[in-house]
C-alpha positions as CSV (number, residue, x, y, z in Angstrom):
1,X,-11.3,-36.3,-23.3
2,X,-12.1,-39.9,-22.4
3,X,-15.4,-42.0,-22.6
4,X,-17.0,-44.3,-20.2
5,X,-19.5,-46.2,-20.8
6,X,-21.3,-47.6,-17.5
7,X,-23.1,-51.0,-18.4
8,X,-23.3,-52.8,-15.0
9,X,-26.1,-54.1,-12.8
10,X,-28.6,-56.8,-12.9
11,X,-31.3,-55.6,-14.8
12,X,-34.1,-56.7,-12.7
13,X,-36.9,-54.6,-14.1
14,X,-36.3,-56.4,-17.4
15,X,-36.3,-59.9,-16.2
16,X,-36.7,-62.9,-17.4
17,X,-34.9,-61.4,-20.5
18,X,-32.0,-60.3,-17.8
19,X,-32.2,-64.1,-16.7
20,X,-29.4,-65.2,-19.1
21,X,-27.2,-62.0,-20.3
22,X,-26.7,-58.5,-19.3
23,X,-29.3,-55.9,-19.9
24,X,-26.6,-53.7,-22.3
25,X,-26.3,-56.8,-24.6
26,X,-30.0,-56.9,-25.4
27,X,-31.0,-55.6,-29.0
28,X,-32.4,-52.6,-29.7
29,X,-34.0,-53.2,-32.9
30,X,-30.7,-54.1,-35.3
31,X,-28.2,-53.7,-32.8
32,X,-26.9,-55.1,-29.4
33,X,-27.7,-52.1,-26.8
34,X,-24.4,-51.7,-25.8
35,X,-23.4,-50.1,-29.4
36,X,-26.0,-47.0,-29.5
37,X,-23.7,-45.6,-26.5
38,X,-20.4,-46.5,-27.7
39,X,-21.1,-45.0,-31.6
40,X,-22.5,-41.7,-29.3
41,X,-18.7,-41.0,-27.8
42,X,-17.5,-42.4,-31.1
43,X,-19.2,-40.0,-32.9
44,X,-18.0,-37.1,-31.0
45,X,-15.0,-36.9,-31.5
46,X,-13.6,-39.6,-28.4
47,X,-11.6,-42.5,-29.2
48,X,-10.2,-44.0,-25.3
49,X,-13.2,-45.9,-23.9
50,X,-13.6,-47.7,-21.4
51,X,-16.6,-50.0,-20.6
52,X,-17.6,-51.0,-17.2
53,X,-19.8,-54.0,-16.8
54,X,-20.0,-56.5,-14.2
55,X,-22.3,-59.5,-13.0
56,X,-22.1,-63.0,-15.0
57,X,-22.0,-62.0,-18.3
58,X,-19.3,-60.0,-18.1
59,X,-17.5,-62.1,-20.6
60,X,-20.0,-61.9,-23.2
61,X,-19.1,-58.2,-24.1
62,X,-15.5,-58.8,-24.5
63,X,-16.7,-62.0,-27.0
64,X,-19.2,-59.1,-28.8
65,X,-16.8,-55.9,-28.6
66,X,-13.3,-57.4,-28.8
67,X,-11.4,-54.5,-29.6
68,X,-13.3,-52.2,-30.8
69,X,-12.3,-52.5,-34.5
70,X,-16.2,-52.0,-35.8
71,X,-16.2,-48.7,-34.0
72,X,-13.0,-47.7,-35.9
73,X,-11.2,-48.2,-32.1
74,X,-7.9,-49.8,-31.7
75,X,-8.7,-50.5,-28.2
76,X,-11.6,-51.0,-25.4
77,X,-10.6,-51.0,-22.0
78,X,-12.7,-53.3,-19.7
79,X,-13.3,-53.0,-16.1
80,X,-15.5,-55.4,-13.4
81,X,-17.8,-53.9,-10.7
82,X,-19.0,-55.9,-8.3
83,X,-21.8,-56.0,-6.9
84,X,-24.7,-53.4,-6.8
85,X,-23.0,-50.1,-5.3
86,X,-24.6,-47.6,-7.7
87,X,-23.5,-45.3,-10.7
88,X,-20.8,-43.6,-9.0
89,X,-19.4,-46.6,-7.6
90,X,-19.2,-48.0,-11.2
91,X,-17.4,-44.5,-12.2
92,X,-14.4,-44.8,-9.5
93,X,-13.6,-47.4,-11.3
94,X,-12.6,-45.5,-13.8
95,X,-9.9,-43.2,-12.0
96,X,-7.0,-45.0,-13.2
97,X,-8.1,-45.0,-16.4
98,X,-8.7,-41.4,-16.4
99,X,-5.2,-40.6,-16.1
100,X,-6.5,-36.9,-15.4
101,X,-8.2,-36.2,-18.4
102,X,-11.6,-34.9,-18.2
103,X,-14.2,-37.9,-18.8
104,X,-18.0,-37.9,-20.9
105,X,-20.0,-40.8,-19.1
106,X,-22.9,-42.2,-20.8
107,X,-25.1,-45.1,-19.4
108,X,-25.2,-47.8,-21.1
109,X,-29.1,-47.9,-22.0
110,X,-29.1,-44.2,-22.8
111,X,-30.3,-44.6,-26.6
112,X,-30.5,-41.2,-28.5
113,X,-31.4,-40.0,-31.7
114,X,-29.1,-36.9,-32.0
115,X,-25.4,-36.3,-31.6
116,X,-23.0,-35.0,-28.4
117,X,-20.8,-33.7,-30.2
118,X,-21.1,-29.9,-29.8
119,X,-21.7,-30.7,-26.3
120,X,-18.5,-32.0,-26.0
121,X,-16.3,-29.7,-27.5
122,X,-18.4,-26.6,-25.3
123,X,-16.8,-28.8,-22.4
124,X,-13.6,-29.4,-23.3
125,X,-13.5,-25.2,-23.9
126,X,-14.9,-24.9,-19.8
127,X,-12.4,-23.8,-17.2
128,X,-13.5,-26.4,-15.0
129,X,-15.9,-28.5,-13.3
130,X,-19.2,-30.6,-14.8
131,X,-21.6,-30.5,-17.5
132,X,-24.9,-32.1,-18.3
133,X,-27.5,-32.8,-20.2
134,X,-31.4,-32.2,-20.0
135,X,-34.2,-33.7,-21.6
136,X,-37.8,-32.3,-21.8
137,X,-40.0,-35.5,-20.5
138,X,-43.9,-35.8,-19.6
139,X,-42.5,-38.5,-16.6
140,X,-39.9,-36.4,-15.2
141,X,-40.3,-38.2,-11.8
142,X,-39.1,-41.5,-13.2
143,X,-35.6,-39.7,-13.6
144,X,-33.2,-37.4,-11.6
145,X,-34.7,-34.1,-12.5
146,X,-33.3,-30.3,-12.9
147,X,-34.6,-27.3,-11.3
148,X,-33.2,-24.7,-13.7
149,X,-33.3,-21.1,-12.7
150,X,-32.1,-18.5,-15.5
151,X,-28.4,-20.1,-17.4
152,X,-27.8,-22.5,-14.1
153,X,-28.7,-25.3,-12.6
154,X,-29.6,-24.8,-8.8
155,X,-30.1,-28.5,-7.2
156,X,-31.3,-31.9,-9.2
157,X,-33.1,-34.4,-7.0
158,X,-33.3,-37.5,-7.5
159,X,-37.0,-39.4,-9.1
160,X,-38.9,-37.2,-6.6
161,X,-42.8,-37.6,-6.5
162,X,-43.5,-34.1,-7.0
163,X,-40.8,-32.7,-9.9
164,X,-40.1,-29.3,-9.7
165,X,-39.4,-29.2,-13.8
166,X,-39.6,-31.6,-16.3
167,X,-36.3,-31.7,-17.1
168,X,-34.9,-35.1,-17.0
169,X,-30.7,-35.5,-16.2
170,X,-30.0,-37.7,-19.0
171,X,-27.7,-40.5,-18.4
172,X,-25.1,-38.3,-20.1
173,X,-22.6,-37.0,-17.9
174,X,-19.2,-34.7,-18.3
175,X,-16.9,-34.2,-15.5
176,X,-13.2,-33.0,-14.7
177,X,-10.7,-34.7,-12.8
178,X,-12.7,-33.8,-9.5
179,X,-15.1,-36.0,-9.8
180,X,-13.2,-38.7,-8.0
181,X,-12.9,-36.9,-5.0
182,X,-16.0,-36.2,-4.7
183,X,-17.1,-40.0,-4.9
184,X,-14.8,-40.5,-2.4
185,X,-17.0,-38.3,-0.4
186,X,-20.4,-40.1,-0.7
187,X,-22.1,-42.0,1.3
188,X,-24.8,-44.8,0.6
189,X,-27.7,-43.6,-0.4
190,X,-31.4,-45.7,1.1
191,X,-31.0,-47.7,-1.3
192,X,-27.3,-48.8,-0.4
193,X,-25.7,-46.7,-3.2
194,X,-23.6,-44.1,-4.4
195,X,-25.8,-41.9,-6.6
196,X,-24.7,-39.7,-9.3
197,X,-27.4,-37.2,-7.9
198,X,-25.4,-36.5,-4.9
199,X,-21.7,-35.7,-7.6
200,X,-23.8,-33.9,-9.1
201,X,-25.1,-31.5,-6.9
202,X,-21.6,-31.2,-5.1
203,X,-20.8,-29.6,-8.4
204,X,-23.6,-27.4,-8.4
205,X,-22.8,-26.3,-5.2
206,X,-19.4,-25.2,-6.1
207,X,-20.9,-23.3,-8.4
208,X,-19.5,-25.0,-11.7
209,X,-22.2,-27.4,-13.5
210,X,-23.1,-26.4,-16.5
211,X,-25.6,-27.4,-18.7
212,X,-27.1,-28.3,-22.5
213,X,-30.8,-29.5,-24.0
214,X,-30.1,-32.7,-25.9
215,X,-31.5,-32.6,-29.2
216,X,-33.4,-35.4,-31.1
217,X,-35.2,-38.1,-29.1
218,X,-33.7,-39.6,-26.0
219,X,-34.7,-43.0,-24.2
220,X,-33.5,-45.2,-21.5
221,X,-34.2,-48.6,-22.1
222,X,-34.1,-50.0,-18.1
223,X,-38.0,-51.1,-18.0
224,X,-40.3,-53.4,-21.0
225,X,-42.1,-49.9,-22.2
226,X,-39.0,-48.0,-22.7
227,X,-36.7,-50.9,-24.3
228,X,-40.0,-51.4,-27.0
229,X,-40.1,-47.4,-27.6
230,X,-36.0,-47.1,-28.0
231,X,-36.4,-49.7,-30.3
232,X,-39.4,-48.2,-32.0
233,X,-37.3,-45.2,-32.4
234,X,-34.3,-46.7,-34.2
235,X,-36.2,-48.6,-36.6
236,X,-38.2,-45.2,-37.1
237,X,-35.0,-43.1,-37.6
238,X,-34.2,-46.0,-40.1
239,X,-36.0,-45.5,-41.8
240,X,-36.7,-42.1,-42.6
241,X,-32.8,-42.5,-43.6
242,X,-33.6,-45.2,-46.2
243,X,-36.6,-43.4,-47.8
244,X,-34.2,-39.7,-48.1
245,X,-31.5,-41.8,-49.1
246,X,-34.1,-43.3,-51.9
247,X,-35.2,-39.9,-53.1
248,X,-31.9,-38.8,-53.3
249,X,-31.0,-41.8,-55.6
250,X,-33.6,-41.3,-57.8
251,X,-33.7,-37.5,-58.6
């Protein structure tokens, strides 16, 4: 399985700090943003990613990520989407780079405090089709949301007013080699994109989205509120790391 990591747009809730760079290279407490999502594939288990940015600052992550030697990578493939045509859009681009293999998309402001890897591995073992994963949120109308009957998934729509759960469609996303042909099915949403909502549910209506609960915490960091509290939660999860790691020195 291959990784993608989806770090393109404009960042407009966040600006003026999206006045000068991209919103992926911000920090999140010790770390440029763009890391937390790269050391999630890292850590289960995928080593081909590629990173799809776009805008002026494109650049810049190939100055910060070079090659991907810090992630214990030998390589990061880079690719350029232009203009604002949505999630999906930004994953077509990665059809070449697919090659076939199934692919684990994350976006790249999805900061979280737990791991993918068992995830992962329950996907690579599924016949066929798509997998995501769900979050528990008190603002599930901010988000795609989930409206889970029994073990499946039977429609997600898309940061409606009213949710019909609180489950929140993580920006964590696993999909097999159809996933291409249905973006070539979309069509621009409102808003003038191609939303992930709509691959989604063409999954779900085939009958083969599956789903997981992602453990730990879990935050987006696209507004000022939820960039402060993914960085409050690093630096928390920091730590309580240093003070076990402290006790265990000492006894």
């Amino acid at each position: 399985m291959k990784g993608v990591v989806l770090a393109g747009g404009i960042g407009s809730r966040l600006y003026p700090l999206t006045k000068i760079t991209n919103k992926h290279l911000l920090p999140i407490f010790d770390k440029p943003m763009i890391y937390y999502p790269i050391q999630t594939l890292v850590d289960a288990g995928i080593r081909e990613i590629l990173v799809v940015t776009g805008g002026k600052n494109a650049g810049d992550f190939l100055r910060l990520l070079a090659n991907g030697k810090e992630f214990g990578l030998n390589q990061i493939n880079y690719a350029y989407q232009e203009g604002e045509g949505g999630i999906a859009e930004a994953l077509n681009l990665a059809e070449h780079f697919a090659e076939g293999e199934r692919l684990c998309v994350i976006l790249g402001d999805n900061i979280i405090g737990g791991g993918i890897r068992e995830a992962v591995d329950d996907f690579r073992k599924q016949p066929a089709g798509a997998k995501i994963l769900l979050k528990e949120v008190p603002d599930a109308k901010r988000f795609g949301v989930a409206e889970v009957k029994g073990d499946r998934i039977v429609g997600i729509e898309e940061k409606p007013e009213r949710p019909r759960s609180n489950y929140a469609v993580t920006g964590i996303y696993m999909y097999d080699q159809t996933v291409f042909d249905k973006i070539r099915t979309l069509v621009p949403s409102a808003r003038g994109e191609l939303e992930i909502t709509d691959v989604n549910n063409a999954y779900i209506r085939e009958g083969v989205m599956s789903f997981a609960f992602l453990d730990g915490w879990w935050s987006d960091a696209g507004t000022f509120e939820s960039l402060l509290r993914a960085a409050n939660f690093v630096a928390g999860s920091r730590r309580r790391s240093q003070a076990t790691a402290e006790v265990a020195a000492s006894t």
